[in-house]
C-alpha positions in Angstrom: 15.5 -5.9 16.4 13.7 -5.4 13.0 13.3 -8.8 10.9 11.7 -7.1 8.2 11.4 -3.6 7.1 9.2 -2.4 4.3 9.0 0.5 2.4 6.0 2.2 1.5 5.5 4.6 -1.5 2.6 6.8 -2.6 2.8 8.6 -6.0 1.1 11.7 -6.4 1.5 15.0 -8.7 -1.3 16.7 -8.2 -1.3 15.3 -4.1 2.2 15.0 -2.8 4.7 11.8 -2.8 5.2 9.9 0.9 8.1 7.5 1.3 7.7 5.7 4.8 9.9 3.1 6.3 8.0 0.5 8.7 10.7 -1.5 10.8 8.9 -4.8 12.6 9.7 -7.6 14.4 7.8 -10.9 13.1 8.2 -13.1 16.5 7.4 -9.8 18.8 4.7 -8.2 16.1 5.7 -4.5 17.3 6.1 -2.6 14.2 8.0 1.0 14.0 8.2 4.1 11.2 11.5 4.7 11.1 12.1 7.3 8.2 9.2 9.5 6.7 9.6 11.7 3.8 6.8 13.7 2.0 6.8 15.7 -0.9 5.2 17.2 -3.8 5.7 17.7 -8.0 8.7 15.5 -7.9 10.8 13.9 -10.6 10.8 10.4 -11.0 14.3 10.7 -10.5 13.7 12.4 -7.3 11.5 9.6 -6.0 13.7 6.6 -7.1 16.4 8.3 -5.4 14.5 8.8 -2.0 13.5 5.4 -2.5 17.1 4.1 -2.8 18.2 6.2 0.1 15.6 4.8 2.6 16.9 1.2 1.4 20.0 2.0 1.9 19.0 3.5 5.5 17.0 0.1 6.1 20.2 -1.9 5.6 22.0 0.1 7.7 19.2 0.0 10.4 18.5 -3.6 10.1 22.6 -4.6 10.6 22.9 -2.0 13.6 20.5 -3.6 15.4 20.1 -7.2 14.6 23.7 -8.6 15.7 25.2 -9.7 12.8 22.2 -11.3 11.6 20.6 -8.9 8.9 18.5 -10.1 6.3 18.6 -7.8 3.7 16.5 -10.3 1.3 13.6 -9.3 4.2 13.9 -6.0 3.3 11.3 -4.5 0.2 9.5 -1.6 -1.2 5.3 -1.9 -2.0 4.6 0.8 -4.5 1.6 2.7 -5.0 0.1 0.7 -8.5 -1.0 4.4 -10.3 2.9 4.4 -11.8 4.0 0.7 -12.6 6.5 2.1 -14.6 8.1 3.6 -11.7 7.7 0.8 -9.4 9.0 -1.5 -12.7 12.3 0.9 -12.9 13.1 0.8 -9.5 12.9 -3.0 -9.8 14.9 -3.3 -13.7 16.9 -0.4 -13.7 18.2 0.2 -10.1 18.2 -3.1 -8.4 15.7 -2.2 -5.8 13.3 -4.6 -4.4 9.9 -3.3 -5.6 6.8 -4.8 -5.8 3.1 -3.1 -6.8 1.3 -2.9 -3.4 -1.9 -4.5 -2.2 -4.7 -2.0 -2.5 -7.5 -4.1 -2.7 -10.3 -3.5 -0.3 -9.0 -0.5 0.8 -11.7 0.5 3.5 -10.6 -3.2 5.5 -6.8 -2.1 5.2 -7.6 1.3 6.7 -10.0 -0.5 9.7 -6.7 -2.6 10.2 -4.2 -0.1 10.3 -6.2 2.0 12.7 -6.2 -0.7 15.1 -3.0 -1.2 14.4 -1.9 2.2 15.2 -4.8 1.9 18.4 -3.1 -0.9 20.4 0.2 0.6 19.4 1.2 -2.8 17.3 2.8 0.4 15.2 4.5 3.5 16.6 4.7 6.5 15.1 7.1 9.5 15.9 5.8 12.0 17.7 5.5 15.3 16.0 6.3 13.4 12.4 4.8 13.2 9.4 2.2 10.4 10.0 1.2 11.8 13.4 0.6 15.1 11.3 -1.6 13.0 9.0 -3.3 11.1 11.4 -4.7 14.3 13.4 -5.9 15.7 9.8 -7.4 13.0 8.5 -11.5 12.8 7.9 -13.8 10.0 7.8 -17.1 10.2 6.0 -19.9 9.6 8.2 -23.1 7.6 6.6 -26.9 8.4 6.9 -27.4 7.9 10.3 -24.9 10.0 11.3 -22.1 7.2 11.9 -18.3 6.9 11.0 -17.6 4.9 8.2 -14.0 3.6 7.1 -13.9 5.6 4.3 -11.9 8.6 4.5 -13.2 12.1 3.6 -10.6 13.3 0.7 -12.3 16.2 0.1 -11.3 17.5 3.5 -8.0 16.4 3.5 -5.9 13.5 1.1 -3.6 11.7 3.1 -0.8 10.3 1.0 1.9 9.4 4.1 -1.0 7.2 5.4 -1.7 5.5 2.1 2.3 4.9 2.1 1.8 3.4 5.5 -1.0 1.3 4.3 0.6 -0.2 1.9 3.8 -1.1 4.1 0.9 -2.8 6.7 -0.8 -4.7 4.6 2.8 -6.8 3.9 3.5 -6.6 8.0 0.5 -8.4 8.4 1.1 -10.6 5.7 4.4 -11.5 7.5 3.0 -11.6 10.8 0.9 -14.3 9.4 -2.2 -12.2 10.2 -5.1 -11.5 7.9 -4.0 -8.5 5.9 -6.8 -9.0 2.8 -3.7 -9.9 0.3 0.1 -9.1 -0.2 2.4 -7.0 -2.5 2.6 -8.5 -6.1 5.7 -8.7 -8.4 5.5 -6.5 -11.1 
C-alpha cells in the first residue's frame, strides 16, 4: 500500500527523456517503480503529457490499493533542474505537482540509490527500463584501479537512472533518512 509516490523526470534532447514512477510505503520503507517510460527528441508537449498520464496512473494506483485512504496531496513530480521552465509549466499551467529536484552531491545520491537498489529497499521490473540501465551503466575507476561513484558517461548516459535518482532522493527524505536534501518549489 503506496503512501507516497513520486515521479521522477530527466530532460534530455540530445540524451533521451525518462519518466519513472516510484511507489513507497513510509512505515514499511519498501519502495517500487511502477511505470517507466523513456524517450528521445520530444516536445515539451510530449513530456508534460507523459507526465500528466503517470499522475493520473499514480492516483489510480494509490486509491486501488490503499483502501479508501489515498492521499493524493502525497503524490509529486521532482524534475530534472536543466528546464525550469518545463518543470514551472507543469506546475502554473497544468496543475501538476512539480517541484525542481535535488541534485546536489550527485556522487552520495548515486552511492544511496545503489544500496538502495542492493538490499532491494527498491524493486525494479525485471526486463524494464531501469533494469536495462542498470546492466549498462559504467563507473569510472580512479588511479589505483578502484571504482568510484562517478558514473562513466562516455560509455553509456543513463537518463532513466537520473529519473530514479531524483524520485529517491525525496523517498529518503520521506523515510526520514539522510537523503543529502529534498525537491525545492519552483
Amino acid at each position: 500500500v503506496p503512501t507516497h509516490i513520486v515521479i521522477g523526470v530527466d530532460f534530455g534532447f540530445s540524451d533521451n527523456n525518462a519518466v519513472i514512477t516510484l511507489a513507497y510505503n513510509t512505515e514499511t520503507k519498501k519502495a517500487y517503480v511502477t511505470e517507466e517510460h523513456k524517450f528521445d527528441k520530444s516536445t515539451v508537449s510530449a513530456i508534460v503529457e507523459t507526465v500528466r498520464q503517470s499522475v493520473e496512473h499514480a492516483k489510480e494506483f494509490m486509491l486501488a490499493r490503499a483502501h479508501g485512504n489515498a492521499n493524493f496531496g502525497n503524490i509529486m513530480v521532482v524534475t530534472d533542474t536543466n528546464e525550469k521552465s518545463i518543470a514551472f509549466e507543469m506546475n502554473q499551467t497544468y496543475g501538476l505537482p512539480a517541484y525542481c529536484a535535488y541534485k546536489y552531491d550527485k556522487d552520495y545520491g548515486i552511492s544511496k540509490l545503489a544500496e538502495w537498489c542492493r538490499t532491494g529497499t527498491i524493486l525494479v521490473p525485471k526486463d524494464g527500463v531501469m533494469e536495462d540501465e542498470f546492466e549498462k551503466t559504467v563507473y569510472k575507476r580512479d588511479d589505483n584501479d578502484n571504482i568510484t561513484s562517478e558514473i562513466d558517461d562516455l560509455q553509456f548516459h543513463p537518463d532513466a537512472a537520473d529519473a530514479l535518482l531524483y524520485a529517491s532522493r525525496q523517498m529518503a527524505f520521506d523515510f526520514g533518512d539522510d537523503s543529502g536534501g529534498s525537491a525545492k518549489e519552483i
